[in-house]
C-alpha positions in Angstrom: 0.5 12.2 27.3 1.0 15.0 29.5 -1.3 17.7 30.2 0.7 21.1 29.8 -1.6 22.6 32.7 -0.3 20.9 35.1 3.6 21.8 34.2 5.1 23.9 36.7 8.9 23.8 36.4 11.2 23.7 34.0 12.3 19.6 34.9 8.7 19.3 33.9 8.2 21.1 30.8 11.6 19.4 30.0 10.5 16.0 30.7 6.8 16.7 28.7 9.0 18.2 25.5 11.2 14.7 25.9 8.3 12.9 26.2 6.8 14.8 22.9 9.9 14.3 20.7 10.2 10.3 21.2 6.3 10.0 20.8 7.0 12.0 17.3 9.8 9.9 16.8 8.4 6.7 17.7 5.5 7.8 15.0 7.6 8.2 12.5 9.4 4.9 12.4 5.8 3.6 11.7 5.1 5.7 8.8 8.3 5.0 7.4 7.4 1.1 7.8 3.8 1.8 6.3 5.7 3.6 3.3 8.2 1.1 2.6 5.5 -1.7 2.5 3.3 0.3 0.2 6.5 1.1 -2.0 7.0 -2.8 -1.9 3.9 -3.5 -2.9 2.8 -0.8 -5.8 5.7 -2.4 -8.4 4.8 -2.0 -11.6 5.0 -5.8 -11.9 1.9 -6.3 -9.2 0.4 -3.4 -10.6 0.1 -5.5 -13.8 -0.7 -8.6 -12.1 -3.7 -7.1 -10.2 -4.7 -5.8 -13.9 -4.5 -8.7 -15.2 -6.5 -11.3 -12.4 -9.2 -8.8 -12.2 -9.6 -8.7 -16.2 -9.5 -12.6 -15.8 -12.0 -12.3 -12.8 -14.3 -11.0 -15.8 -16.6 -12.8 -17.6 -16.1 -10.9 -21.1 -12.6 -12.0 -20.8 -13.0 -15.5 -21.2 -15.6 -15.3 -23.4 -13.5 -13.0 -25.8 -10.5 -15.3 -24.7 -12.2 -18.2 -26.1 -13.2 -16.3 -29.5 -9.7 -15.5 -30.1 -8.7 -19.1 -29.8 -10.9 -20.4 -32.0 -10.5 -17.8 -34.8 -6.8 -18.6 -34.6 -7.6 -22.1 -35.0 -9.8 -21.6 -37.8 -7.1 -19.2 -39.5 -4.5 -21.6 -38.6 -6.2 -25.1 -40.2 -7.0 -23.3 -43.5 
């Protein structure tokens, strides 16, 4: 990074505003990489998948899980 102090002719101030623009550049690319994973990642279909381990993850889920099961049965053997 150059120190703007120390710029005393124009080939310098040239070469720091070069160096400035691929630096921005440079940082761009990676936000646009950091974006385009994110995008790839928030789907609505993982969205629903993440929903849906974490609900599993919980205990009330199984136990409520297993309810439902056997009420069907019940309901279903009558």
């Amino acid at each position: 990074m150059t120190d703007y102090k120390d710029i005393r002719t124009m080939d310098e101030l040239t070469a720091a505003i070069s160096e400035n623009k691929a630096r921005i550049d440079a940082q761009g690319e990676s936000v646009h990489t950091s974006l385009t994973t994110v995008q790839d990642f928030y789907t609505p279909k993982n969205l629903a998948l993440q929903g849906v381990r974490r609900a599993a993850l919980n205990v009330n889920f199984y136990t409520n899980a297993l309810a439902l099961v056997r009420a069907l049965k019940k309901r279903l053997s009558k």
